[in-house]
C-alpha positions as CSV (number, residue, x, y, z in Angstrom):
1,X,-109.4,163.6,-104.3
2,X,-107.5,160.9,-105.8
3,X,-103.8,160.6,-104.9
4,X,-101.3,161.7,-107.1
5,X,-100.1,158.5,-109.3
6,X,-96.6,158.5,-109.0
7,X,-94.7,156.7,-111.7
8,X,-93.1,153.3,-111.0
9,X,-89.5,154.3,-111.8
10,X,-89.7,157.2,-108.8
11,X,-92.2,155.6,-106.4
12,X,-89.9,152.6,-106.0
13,X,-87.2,154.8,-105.0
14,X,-86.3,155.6,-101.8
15,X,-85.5,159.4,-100.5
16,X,-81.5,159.9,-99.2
17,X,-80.8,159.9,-95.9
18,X,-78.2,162.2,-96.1
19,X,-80.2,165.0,-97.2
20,X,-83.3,164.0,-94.7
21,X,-80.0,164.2,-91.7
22,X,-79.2,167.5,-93.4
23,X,-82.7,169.0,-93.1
24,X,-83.2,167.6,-89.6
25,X,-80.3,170.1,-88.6
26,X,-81.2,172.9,-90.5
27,X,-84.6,172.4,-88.5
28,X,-83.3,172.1,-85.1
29,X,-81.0,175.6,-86.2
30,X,-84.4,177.4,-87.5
31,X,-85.5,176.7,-84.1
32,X,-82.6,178.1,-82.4
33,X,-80.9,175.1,-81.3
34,X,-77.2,174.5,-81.0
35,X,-76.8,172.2,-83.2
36,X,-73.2,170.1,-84.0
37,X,-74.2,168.5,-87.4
38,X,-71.6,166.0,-88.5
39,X,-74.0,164.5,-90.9
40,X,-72.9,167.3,-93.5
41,X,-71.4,165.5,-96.9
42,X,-69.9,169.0,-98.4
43,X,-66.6,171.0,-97.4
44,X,-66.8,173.4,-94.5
45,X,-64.6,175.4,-96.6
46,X,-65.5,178.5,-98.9
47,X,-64.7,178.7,-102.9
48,X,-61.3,179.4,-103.0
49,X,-61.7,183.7,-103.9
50,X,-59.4,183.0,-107.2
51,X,-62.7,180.3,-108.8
52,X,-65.0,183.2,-108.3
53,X,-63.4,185.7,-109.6
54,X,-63.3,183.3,-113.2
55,X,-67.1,183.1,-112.6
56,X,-67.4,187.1,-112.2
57,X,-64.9,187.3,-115.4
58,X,-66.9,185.2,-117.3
59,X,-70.1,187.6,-116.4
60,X,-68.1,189.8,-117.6
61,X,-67.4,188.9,-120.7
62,X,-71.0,187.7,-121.3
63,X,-70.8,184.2,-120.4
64,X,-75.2,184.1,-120.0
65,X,-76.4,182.1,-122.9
66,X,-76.5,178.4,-124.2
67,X,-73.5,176.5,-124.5
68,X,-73.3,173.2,-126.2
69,X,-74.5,170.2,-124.0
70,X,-71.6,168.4,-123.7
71,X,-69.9,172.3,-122.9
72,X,-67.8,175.1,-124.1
73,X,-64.9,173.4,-125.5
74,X,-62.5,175.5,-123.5
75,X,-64.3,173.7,-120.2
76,X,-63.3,170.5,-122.1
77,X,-60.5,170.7,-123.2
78,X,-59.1,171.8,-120.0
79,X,-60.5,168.2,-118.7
80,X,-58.0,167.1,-120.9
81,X,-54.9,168.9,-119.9
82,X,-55.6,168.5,-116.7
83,X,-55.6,165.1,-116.3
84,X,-52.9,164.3,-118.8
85,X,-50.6,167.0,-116.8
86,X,-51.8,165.4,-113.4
87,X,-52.0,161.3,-114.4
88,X,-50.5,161.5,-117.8
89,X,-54.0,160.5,-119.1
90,X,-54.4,160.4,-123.1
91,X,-58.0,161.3,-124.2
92,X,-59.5,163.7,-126.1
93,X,-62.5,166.5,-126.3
94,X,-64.7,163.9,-127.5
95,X,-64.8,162.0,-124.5
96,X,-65.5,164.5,-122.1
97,X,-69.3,166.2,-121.3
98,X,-69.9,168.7,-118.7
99,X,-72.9,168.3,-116.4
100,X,-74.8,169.3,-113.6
101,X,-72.9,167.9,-110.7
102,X,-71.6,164.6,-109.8
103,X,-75.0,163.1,-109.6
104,X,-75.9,164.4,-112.8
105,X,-73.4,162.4,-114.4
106,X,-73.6,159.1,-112.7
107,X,-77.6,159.4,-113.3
108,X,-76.6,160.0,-117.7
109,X,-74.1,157.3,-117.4
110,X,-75.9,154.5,-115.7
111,X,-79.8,155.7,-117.8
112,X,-77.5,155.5,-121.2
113,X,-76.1,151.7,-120.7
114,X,-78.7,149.9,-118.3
115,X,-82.1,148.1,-119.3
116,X,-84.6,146.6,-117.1
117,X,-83.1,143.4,-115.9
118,X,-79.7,143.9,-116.0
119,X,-77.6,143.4,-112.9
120,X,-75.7,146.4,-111.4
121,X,-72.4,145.3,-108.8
122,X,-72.3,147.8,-106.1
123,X,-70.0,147.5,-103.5
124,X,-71.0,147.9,-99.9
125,X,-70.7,150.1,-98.0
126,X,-72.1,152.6,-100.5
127,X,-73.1,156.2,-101.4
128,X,-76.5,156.2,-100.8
129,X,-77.4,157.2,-104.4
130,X,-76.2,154.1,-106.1
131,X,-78.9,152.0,-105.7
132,X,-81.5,154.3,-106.4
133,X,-80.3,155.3,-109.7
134,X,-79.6,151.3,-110.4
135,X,-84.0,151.6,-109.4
136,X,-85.2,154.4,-111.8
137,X,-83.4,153.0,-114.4
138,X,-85.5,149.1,-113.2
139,X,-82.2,147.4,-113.1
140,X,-80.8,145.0,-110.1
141,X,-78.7,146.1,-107.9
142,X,-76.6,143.5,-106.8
143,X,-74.8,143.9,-103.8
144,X,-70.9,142.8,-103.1
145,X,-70.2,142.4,-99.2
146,X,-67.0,144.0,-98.3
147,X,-66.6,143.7,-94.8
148,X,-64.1,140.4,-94.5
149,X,-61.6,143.0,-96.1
150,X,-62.0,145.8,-94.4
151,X,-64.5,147.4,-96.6
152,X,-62.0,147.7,-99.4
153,X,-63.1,146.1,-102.6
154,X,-61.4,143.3,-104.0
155,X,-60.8,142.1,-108.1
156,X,-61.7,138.6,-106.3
157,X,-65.1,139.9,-105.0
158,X,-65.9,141.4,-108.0
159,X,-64.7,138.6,-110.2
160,X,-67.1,136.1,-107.5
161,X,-69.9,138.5,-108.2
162,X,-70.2,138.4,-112.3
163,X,-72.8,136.8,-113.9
164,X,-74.4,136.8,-117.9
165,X,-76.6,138.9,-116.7
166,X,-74.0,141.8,-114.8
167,X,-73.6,144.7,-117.0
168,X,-72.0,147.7,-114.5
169,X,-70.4,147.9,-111.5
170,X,-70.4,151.1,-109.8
171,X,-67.1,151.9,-107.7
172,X,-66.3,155.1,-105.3
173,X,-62.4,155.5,-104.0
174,X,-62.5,157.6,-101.5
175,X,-65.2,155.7,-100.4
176,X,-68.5,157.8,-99.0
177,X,-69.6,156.5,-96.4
178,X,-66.3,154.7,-95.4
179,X,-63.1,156.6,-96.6
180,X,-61.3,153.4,-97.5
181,X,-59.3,154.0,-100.4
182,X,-58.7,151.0,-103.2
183,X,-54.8,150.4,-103.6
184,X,-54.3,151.5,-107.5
185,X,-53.3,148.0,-108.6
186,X,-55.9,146.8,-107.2
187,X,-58.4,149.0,-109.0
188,X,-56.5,148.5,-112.0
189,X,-56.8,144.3,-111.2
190,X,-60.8,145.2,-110.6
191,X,-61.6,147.1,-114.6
192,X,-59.3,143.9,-116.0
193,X,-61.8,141.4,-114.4
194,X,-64.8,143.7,-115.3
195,X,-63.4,144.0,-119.2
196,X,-62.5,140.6,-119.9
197,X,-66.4,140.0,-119.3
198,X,-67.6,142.3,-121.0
199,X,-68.9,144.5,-117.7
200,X,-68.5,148.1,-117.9
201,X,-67.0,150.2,-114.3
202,X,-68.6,153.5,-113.5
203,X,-66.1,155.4,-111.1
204,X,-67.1,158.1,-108.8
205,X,-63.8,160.5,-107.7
206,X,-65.7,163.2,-106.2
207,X,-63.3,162.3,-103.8
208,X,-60.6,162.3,-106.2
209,X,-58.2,164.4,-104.3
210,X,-58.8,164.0,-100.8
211,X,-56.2,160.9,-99.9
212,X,-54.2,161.0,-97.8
213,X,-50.6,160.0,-97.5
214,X,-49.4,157.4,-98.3
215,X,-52.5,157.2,-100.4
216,X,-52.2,158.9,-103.5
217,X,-54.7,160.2,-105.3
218,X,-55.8,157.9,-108.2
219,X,-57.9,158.3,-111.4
220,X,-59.7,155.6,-114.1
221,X,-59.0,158.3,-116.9
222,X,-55.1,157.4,-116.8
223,X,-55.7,153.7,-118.0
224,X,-54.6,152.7,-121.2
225,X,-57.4,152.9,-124.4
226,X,-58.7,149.1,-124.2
227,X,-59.2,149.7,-120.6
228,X,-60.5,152.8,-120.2
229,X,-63.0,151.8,-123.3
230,X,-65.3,150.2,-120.7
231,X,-64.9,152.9,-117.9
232,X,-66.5,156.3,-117.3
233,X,-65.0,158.7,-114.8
234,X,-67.8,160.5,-113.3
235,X,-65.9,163.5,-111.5
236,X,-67.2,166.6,-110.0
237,X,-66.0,169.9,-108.7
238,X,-68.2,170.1,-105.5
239,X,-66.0,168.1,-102.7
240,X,-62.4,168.6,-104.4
241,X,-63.0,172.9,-105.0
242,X,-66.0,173.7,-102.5
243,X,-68.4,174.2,-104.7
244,X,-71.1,171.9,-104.1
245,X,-74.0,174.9,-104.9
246,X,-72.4,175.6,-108.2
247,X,-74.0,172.3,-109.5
248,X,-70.8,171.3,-111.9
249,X,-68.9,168.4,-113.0
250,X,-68.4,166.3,-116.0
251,X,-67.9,162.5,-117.3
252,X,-65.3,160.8,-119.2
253,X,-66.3,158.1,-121.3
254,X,-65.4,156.1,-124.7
255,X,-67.1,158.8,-127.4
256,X,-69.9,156.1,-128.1
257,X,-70.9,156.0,-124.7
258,X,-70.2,160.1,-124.3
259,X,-72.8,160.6,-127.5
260,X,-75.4,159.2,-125.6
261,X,-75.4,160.9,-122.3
262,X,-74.9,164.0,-124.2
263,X,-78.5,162.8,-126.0
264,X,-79.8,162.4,-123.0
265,X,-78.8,165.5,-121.5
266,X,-79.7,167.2,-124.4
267,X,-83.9,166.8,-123.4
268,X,-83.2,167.6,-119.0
269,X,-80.4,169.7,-118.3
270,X,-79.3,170.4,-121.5
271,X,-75.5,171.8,-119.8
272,X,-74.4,173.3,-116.8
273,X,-74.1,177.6,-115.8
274,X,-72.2,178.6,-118.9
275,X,-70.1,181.1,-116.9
276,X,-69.5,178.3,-114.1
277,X,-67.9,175.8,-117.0
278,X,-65.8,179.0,-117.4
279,X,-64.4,179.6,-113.8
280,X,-64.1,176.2,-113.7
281,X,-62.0,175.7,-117.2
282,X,-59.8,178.4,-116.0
283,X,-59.2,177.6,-112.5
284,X,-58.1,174.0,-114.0
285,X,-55.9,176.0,-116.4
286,X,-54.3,177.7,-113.3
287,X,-53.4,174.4,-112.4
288,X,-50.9,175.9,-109.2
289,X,-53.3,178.1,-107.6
290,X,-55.8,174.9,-107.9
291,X,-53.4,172.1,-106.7
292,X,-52.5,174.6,-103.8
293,X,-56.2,175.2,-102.8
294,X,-56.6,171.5,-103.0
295,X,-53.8,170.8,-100.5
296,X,-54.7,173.7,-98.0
297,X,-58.2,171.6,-97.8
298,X,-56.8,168.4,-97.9
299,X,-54.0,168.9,-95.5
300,X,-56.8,170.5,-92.7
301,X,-59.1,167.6,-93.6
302,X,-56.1,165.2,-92.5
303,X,-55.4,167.5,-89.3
304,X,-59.1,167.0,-88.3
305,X,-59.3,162.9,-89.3
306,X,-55.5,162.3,-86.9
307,X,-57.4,163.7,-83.7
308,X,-61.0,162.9,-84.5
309,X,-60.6,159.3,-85.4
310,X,-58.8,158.2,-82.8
311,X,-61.3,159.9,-80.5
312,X,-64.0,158.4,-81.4
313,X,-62.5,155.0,-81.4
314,X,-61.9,155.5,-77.9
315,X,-65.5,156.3,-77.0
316,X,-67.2,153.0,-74.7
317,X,-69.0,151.2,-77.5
318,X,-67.8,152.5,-81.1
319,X,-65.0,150.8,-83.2
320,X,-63.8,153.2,-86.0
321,X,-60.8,151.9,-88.3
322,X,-58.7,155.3,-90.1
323,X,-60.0,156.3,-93.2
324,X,-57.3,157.0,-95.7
325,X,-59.5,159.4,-98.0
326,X,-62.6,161.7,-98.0
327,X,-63.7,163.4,-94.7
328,X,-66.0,160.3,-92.9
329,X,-65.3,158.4,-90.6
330,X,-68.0,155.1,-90.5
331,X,-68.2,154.0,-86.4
332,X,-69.2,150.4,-86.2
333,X,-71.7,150.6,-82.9
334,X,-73.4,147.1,-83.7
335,X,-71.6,146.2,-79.7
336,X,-73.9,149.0,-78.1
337,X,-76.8,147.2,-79.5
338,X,-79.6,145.5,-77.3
339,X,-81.9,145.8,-74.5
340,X,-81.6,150.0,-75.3
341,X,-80.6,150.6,-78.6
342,X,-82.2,148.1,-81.3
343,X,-80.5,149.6,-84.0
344,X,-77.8,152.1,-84.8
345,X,-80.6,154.5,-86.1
346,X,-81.8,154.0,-82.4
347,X,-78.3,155.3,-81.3
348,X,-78.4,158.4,-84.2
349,X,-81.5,159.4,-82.6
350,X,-80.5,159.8,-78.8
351,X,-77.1,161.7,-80.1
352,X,-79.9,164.2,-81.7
353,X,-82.0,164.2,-78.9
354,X,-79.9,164.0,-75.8
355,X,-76.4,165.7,-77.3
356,X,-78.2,167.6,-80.6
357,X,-75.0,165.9,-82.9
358,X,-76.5,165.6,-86.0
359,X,-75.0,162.1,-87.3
360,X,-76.1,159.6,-90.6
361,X,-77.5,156.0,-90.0
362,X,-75.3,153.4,-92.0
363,X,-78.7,151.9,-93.0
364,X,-79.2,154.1,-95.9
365,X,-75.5,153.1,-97.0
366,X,-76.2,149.7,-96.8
367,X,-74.0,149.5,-93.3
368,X,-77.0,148.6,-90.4
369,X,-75.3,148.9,-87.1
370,X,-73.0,151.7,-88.2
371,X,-73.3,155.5,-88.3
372,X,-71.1,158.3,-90.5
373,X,-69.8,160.8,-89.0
374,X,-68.1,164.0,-91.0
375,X,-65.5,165.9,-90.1
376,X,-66.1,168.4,-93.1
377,X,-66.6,171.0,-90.0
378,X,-64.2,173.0,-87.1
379,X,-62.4,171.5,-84.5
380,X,-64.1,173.2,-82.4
381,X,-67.4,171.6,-83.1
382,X,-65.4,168.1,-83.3
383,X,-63.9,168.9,-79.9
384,X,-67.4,169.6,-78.5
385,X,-68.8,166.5,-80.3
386,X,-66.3,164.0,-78.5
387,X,-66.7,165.4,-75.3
388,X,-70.7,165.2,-75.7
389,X,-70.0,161.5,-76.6
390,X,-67.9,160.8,-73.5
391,X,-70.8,162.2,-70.9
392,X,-73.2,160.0,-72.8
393,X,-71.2,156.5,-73.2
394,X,-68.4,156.7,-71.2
395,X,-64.9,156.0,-72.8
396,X,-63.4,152.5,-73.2
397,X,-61.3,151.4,-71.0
């Protein structure tokens, strides 16, 4: 039998390597192994109760059939207020689509503005998604190197990296896999380089929320109108509320730009849970109970990241700076490598095997000789973790 042919856009696309880490421990856990998996990209916290009960209301009141694509307007509109009450943003209904996830909407955003052959600017290190949408969609992707400052992206880099042919760059602040966050001037220096050539930003703040201080948490959707013309805000409800299953998030974009993805959306998803845009819509309306259910995360996040950090920097072999945001830490382990470890996908493979700690290669991030750890889990486990690490490596002296 003939193999199945597999069209061009997918087969040249490579599978994550965060979900392949996931499945690895939910393997070695089917099997009955005690398993510490630090690979995990979603919150090790529950829904906050007050978000389900919307959803439950919104059963209630019959919230099972079609909505429009871009959403109920109520989900929308509470977008909106929410980011004009948070970062006196100004932008209307028209600008705003719901969608199915985060990934949803940085796939609409990047399949409504690319063509083959343009040029993509992605940042390194980077979510491992990025260049695989910049694939399926036959664009370049066009990597920046960001290492010389500290993996934190610079208007310089990006203005060093433009060329006729560059028509997106794709930012993240938090950063996944690193946590750096980009200083807001400098961000704001980064879309005034993009827009005075013409280059359109796509932002991902999944992450929106989790910086810490004196980080401040930091949205695109607050620039003025002739800025924010070439940006769209991808954002998502997954990391910030726990509720990466519920598959919800939404894009802000110019209304030209939002048209489109709503097109596209129109033939594949067509919108998100109906009764899910409502808990959503009215936990953002409840903006105290949400801001506080933030902050109870975000605060335990930083608890975690003040002794975990520091721990593993102290480990014989691994150089970790502080993250200011998300909950990753990415380990530099390129000294370790030699005569026993040829990579740093070498050193992910004897923590599974020797210490079953469930870890992410920085090779799928575009970070070789790195690895990404999460703390998105219990002290406990992170205590156990570290003192797994030690009896394998040693600590630095």
């Amino acid at each position: 039998m003939s193999p199945f042919p597999v069209s061009e856009n997918v087969l040249q696309m490579k599978g994550s390597s965060t979900l392949i880490a996931a499945a690895a421990a939910a393997d070695m856990r089917a099997r009955g192994i005690d398993v510490i998996d630090l690979s995990v990209g979603e919150p090790d916290f529950d829904t906050p109760d007050f978000i389900k009960q919307y959803a439950w209301e919104g059963l209630q009141k019959g919230l099972t059939k079609y909505t429009a694509t871009a959403g109920l307007a109520e989900f929308r509109s509470s977008i909106v207020d929410f980011y004009g009450t948070r970062f006196g943003s100004h932008f209307d209904q028209s600008q705003v689509a719901a969608t199915c996830g985060g990934k949803q909407a940085l796939f609409n955003a990047a399949c409504t503005l690319l063509d083959p052959g343009d040029d993509v600017l992605i940042p390194k290190p980077y979510w491992v998604t990025f260049p695989e949408i910049v694939t399926f969609c036959r664009a370049n992707s066009v990597f920046i190197e960001t290492e010389v400052t500290d993996f934190i992206l610079t208007a310089d880099q990006v203005a060093a990296s433009i060329t006729d042919r560059t028509k997106l760059l794709i930012v993240n602040s938090p950063n996944n896999p690193s946590g750096r966050v980009i200083p807001h001037d400098e961000m704001i220096r980064i879309v005034r380089t993009c827009a005075s050539r013409g280059v359109y930003v796509l932002t991902d703040e999944c992450y929106l929320f989790f910086a810490y201080p004196p980080a401040q948490p930091f949205s695109l959707a607050s620039l003025p109108d002739e800025l924010r013309h070439f940006v769209c805000v991808a954002g998502s409800f997954s990391k910030t509320y726990a509720m990466t299953g519920w598959r919800i998030g939404y894009t802000i974009a110019n209304p030209e730009w939002t048209n489109a993805m709503v097109k596209l959306q129109s033939h594949s998803a067509t919108h998100p849970t109906s009764f899910v845009q409502y808990a959503c819509a009215k936990a953002l309306q409840n903006v105290d109970a949400t801001i506080n259910a933030v902050n109870a995360m975000t605060t335990e996040y930083e608890r975690r990241r003040n002794w975990f950090v520091p721990a593993l920097d102290r480990i014989y072999g691994f150089k970790c700076s502080m993250p200011e945001g998300a909950f990753y830490a990415l380990v530099d382990v390129r000294d370790m490598l030699g005569d026993k470890f040829r990579s740093s996908a070498d050193v992910a493979d004897l923590l599974l095997s020797e210490a079953q700690i469930v870890v992410t290669d920085g090779e799928g991030f575009g970070a070789p000789g790195y690895l990404r750890f999460s703390y998105a889990t219990s002290m406990e486990n992170l205590e156990r973790a570290i003192e797994k690490l030690k009896s394998i490596f040693g600590s630095a002296s």
